[in-house]
N, C-alpha and C positions, 0 to 999 in steps of 0.2 A: 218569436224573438224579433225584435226589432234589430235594424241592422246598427244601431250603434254597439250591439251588445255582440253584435256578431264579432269573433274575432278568427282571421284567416292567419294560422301558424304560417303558411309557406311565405306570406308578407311579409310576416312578423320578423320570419328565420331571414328573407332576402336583407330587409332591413337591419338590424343587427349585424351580419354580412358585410354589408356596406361600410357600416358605421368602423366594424374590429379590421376591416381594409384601410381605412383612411387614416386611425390610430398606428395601425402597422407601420404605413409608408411614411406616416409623421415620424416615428420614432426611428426609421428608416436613416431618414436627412438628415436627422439631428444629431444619427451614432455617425454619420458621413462626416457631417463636418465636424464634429470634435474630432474625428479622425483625423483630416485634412489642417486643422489647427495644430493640434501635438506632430504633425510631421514637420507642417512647418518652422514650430519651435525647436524640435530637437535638431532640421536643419542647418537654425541660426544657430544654434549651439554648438553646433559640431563646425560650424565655416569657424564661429570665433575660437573653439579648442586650437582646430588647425592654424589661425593663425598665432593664437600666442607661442604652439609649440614651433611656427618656425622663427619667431622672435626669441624665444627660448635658445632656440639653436643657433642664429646669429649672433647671442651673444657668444655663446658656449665657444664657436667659432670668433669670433675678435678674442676674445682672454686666449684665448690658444694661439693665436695669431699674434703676442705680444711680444714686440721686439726686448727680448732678455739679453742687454749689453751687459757688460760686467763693469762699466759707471754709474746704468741705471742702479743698481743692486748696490752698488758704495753708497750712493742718492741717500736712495732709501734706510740703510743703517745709518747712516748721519742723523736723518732725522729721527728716524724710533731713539736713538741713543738719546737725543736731545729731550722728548718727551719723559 
């Protein structure tokens, strides 16, 4: 046999080896950082949740915090009567 014909499995198997190594840690980095992206998004999501809920709440606090005269409230029937 000639040695192109010659073929050495433990090369063969080292090679292959290598090759399903470098596929591995590729696909490694690539499940990392879509990790690393979706935390960062659900992050921002979650900072802007929390801020609308405390805008949410400032309002909720002002309308509660509304000075109810008993002029303001004649005000206001005056004018609903008028519409």
């Amino acid at each position: 046999m000639s040695k192109k014909e010659k073929f050495d499995v433990d090369e063969e198997i080292e090679r292959i080896a290598r090759k399903s190594n470098i596929n591995l840690r590729n696909s490694e980095y690539s499940f990392e950082s879509q990790i690393k992206k979706l935390d960062k998004e659900i992050d921002k999501i979650m900072d802007r949740k929390v801020k609308e809920f405390d805008d949410n709440k400032k309002l909720t606090s002002d309308y509660l915090g509304i000075d109810y005269k008993q002029d303001t409230i004649e005000r206001y029937r005056e004018k609903l009567k008028k519409i």
